[in-house]
C-alpha positions in Angstrom: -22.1 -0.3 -5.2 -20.4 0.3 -8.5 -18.0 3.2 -6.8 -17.1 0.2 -4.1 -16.1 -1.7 -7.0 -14.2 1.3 -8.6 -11.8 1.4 -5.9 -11.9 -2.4 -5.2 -10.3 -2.5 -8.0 -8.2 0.4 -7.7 -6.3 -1.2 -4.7 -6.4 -4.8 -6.0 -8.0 -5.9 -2.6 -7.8 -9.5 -3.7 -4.5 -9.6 -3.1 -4.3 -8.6 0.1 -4.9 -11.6 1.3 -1.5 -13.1 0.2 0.0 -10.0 2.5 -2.1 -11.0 5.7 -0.9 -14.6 5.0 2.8 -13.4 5.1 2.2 -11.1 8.2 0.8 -14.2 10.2 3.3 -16.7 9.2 6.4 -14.1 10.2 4.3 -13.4 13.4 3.9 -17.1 14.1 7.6 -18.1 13.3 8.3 -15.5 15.9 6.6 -16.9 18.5 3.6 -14.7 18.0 5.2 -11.6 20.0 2.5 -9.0 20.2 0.0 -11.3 21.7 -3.3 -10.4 20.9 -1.9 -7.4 19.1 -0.8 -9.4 16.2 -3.7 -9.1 14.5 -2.2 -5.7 14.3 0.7 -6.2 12.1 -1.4 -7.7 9.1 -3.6 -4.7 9.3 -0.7 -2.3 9.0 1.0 -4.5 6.2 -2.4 -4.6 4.3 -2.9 -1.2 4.5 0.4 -0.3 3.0 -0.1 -2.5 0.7 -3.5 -1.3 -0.9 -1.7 2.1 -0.3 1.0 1.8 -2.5 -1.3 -0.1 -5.0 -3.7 3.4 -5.1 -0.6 5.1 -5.0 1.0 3.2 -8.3 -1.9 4.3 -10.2 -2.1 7.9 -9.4 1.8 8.1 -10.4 1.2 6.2 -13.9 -2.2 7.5 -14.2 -0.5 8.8 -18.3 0.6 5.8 -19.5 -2.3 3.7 -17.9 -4.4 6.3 -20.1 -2.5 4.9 -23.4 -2.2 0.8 -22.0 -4.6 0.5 -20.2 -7.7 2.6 -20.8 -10.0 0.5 -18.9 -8.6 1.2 -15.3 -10.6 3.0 -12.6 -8.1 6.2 -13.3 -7.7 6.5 -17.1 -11.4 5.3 -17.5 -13.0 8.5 -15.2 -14.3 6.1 -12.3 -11.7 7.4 -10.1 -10.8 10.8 -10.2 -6.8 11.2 -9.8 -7.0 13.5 -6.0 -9.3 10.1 -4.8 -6.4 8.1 -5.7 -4.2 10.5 -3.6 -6.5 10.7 -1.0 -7.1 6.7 -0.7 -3.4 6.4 -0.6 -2.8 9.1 1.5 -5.4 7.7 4.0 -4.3 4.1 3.8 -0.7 4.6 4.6 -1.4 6.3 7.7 -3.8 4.0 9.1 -0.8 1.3 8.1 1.6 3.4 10.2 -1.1 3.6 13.0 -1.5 0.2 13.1 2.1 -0.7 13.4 2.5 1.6 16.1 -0.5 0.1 18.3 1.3 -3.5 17.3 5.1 -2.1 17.7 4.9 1.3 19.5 7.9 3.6 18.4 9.7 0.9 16.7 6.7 -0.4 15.1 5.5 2.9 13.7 9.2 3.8 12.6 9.6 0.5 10.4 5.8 1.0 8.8 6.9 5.0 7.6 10.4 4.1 6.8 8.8 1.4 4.0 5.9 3.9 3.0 8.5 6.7 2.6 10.2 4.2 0.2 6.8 3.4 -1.4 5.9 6.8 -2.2 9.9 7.7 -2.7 9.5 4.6 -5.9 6.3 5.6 -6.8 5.7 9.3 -7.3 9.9 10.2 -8.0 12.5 7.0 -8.5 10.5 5.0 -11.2 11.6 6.4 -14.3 14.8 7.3 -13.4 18.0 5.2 -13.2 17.8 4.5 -9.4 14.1 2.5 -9.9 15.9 -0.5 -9.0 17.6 0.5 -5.9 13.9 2.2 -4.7 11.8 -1.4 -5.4 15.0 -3.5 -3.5 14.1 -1.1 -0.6 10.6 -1.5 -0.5 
Protein backbone atom coordinates (compact mmCIF):
# COMPACT_ATOMS: atom_id res chain seq x y z
CA UNK A 1 0.00 0.00 0.00
CA UNK A 2 2.77 2.36 0.85
CA UNK A 3 4.39 2.02 -2.92
CA UNK A 4 0.60 3.08 -4.11
CA UNK A 5 1.05 6.01 -2.08
CA UNK A 6 4.62 6.57 -3.39
CA UNK A 7 3.49 7.16 -6.68
CA UNK A 8 0.08 8.69 -5.65
CA UNK A 9 2.01 11.21 -4.77
CA UNK A 10 4.41 11.12 -7.42
CA UNK A 11 1.68 12.12 -9.97
CA UNK A 12 -0.31 14.47 -7.67
CA UNK A 13 -3.51 12.28 -8.52
CA UNK A 14 -5.60 14.77 -6.52
CA UNK A 15 -5.44 17.10 -8.92
CA UNK A 16 -6.53 15.35 -11.62
CA UNK A 17 -9.80 15.88 -10.84
CA UNK A 18 -9.69 19.71 -11.74
CA UNK A 19 -8.36 18.23 -15.39
CA UNK A 20 -11.46 15.84 -15.87
CA UNK A 21 -13.59 18.86 -14.73
CA UNK A 22 -12.14 21.02 -17.54
CA UNK A 23 -12.33 18.04 -20.18
CA UNK A 24 -16.21 17.74 -19.41
CA UNK A 25 -17.11 21.30 -19.32
CA UNK A 26 -15.10 21.95 -23.02
CA UNK A 27 -16.99 18.66 -24.10
CA UNK A 28 -20.35 19.92 -22.88
CA UNK A 29 -19.96 23.51 -24.31
CA UNK A 30 -19.41 21.67 -27.47
CA UNK A 31 -22.34 19.98 -27.66
CA UNK A 32 -20.89 16.88 -26.21
CA UNK A 33 -19.40 15.63 -29.78
CA UNK A 34 -18.08 12.19 -29.24
CA UNK A 35 -21.16 10.85 -27.70
CA UNK A 36 -20.55 8.21 -25.49
CA UNK A 37 -16.93 8.52 -26.29
CA UNK A 38 -16.45 11.55 -24.27
CA UNK A 39 -15.65 10.00 -21.43
CA UNK A 40 -12.67 9.44 -23.59
CA UNK A 41 -11.21 12.78 -23.73
CA UNK A 42 -10.87 13.25 -19.79
CA UNK A 43 -9.07 10.03 -19.69
CA UNK A 44 -6.56 11.17 -22.27
CA UNK A 45 -6.28 14.69 -20.59
CA UNK A 46 -5.70 13.00 -17.18
CA UNK A 47 -3.32 10.78 -18.35
CA UNK A 48 -1.14 13.50 -19.79
CA UNK A 49 -1.50 15.21 -17.05
CA UNK A 50 -0.17 12.68 -14.30
CA UNK A 51 2.33 12.11 -17.18
CA UNK A 52 3.95 15.18 -17.28
CA UNK A 53 3.62 15.45 -13.40
CA UNK A 54 5.94 11.94 -13.19
CA UNK A 55 7.77 13.41 -15.87
CA UNK A 56 8.58 16.91 -13.90
CA UNK A 57 10.11 15.00 -11.30
CA UNK A 58 12.38 12.66 -13.01
CA UNK A 59 13.77 15.96 -14.92
CA UNK A 60 14.37 17.88 -11.49
CA UNK A 61 14.99 14.85 -9.68
CA UNK A 62 18.75 17.21 -8.46
CA UNK A 63 17.34 20.05 -7.23
CA UNK A 64 14.21 18.24 -5.60
CA UNK A 65 17.29 16.30 -3.81
CA UNK A 66 18.50 19.81 -2.30
CA UNK A 67 14.56 21.45 -1.81
CA UNK A 68 12.81 19.09 -1.41
CA UNK A 69 14.26 15.89 0.15
CA UNK A 70 11.08 14.48 1.17
CA UNK A 71 9.63 13.71 -2.41
CA UNK A 72 9.05 10.08 -3.63
CA UNK A 73 12.37 10.64 -6.03
CA UNK A 74 14.96 12.42 -3.81
CA UNK A 75 13.63 10.43 -0.77
CA UNK A 76 14.45 6.63 -2.50
CA UNK A 77 10.59 5.61 -2.73
CA UNK A 78 10.73 5.96 -6.30
CA UNK A 79 13.54 5.03 -8.09
CA UNK A 80 14.30 7.67 -11.13
CA UNK A 81 13.73 4.77 -14.37
CA UNK A 82 10.02 4.19 -12.41
CA UNK A 83 9.53 7.77 -12.87
CA UNK A 84 10.39 7.40 -16.65
CA UNK A 85 8.60 4.40 -17.03
CA UNK A 86 5.22 5.84 -15.26
CA UNK A 87 5.52 8.79 -17.57
CA UNK A 88 6.50 6.95 -20.36
CA UNK A 89 3.46 4.67 -19.86
CA UNK A 90 0.93 7.43 -18.99
CA UNK A 91 1.46 9.56 -21.99
CA UNK A 92 0.73 6.77 -24.34
CA UNK A 93 -2.33 5.53 -22.86
CA UNK A 94 -3.22 9.57 -23.03
CA UNK A 95 -2.53 9.53 -26.77
CA UNK A 96 -4.50 6.15 -27.04
CA UNK A 97 -7.22 7.54 -25.52
CA UNK A 98 -7.54 10.59 -27.62
CA UNK A 99 -7.32 8.58 -30.62
CA UNK A 100 -10.38 6.19 -29.54
CA UNK A 101 -12.23 9.74 -28.64
CA UNK A 102 -10.71 11.67 -31.87
CA UNK A 103 -9.25 9.18 -34.25
CA UNK A 104 -6.26 10.62 -36.32
CA UNK A 105 -7.03 14.07 -35.30
CA UNK A 106 -7.52 13.19 -31.80
CA UNK A 107 -4.38 11.21 -31.42
CA UNK A 108 -2.37 14.01 -33.32
CA UNK A 109 -3.48 16.93 -30.86
CA UNK A 110 -2.76 14.44 -27.53
CA UNK A 111 1.25 13.74 -29.02
CA UNK A 112 1.62 17.15 -30.33
CA UNK A 113 1.00 18.53 -26.35
CA UNK A 114 3.03 15.53 -24.88
CA UNK A 115 5.90 16.20 -27.36
CA UNK A 116 5.74 19.83 -25.84
CA UNK A 117 5.47 18.34 -22.33
CA UNK A 118 8.50 16.25 -22.53
CA UNK A 119 10.20 18.97 -25.05
CA UNK A 120 9.60 21.66 -21.52
CA UNK A 121 10.43 19.09 -19.17
CA UNK A 122 13.50 17.03 -19.97
CA UNK A 123 15.32 20.01 -22.45
CA UNK A 124 13.59 23.78 -22.57
CA UNK A 125 13.35 24.38 -18.69
CA UNK A 126 16.60 25.86 -17.90
CA UNK A 127 17.24 27.41 -20.89
CA UNK A 128 16.03 30.82 -22.18
CA UNK A 129 13.13 29.39 -24.34
CA UNK A 130 11.24 27.83 -20.86
CA UNK A 131 8.77 30.31 -21.47
CA UNK A 132 7.87 29.82 -25.01
CA UNK A 133 7.80 25.61 -24.12
CA UNK A 134 5.10 26.16 -20.98
CA UNK A 135 2.91 28.85 -23.42
CA UNK A 136 2.86 25.75 -25.71
CA UNK A 137 1.83 23.27 -23.37
Amino acid sequence: MSRLRDFVELVRLPAALSVVGDTLAGAAAAGWPHGRRTWAMPAASSCLYLAGMALNDYADRDPDARERPERPLPSGRVRPWEALATATALTGAGVGAAAFAGGRRGAVTASLLAAGVWAYDLALKPTPLAPLGLAYN
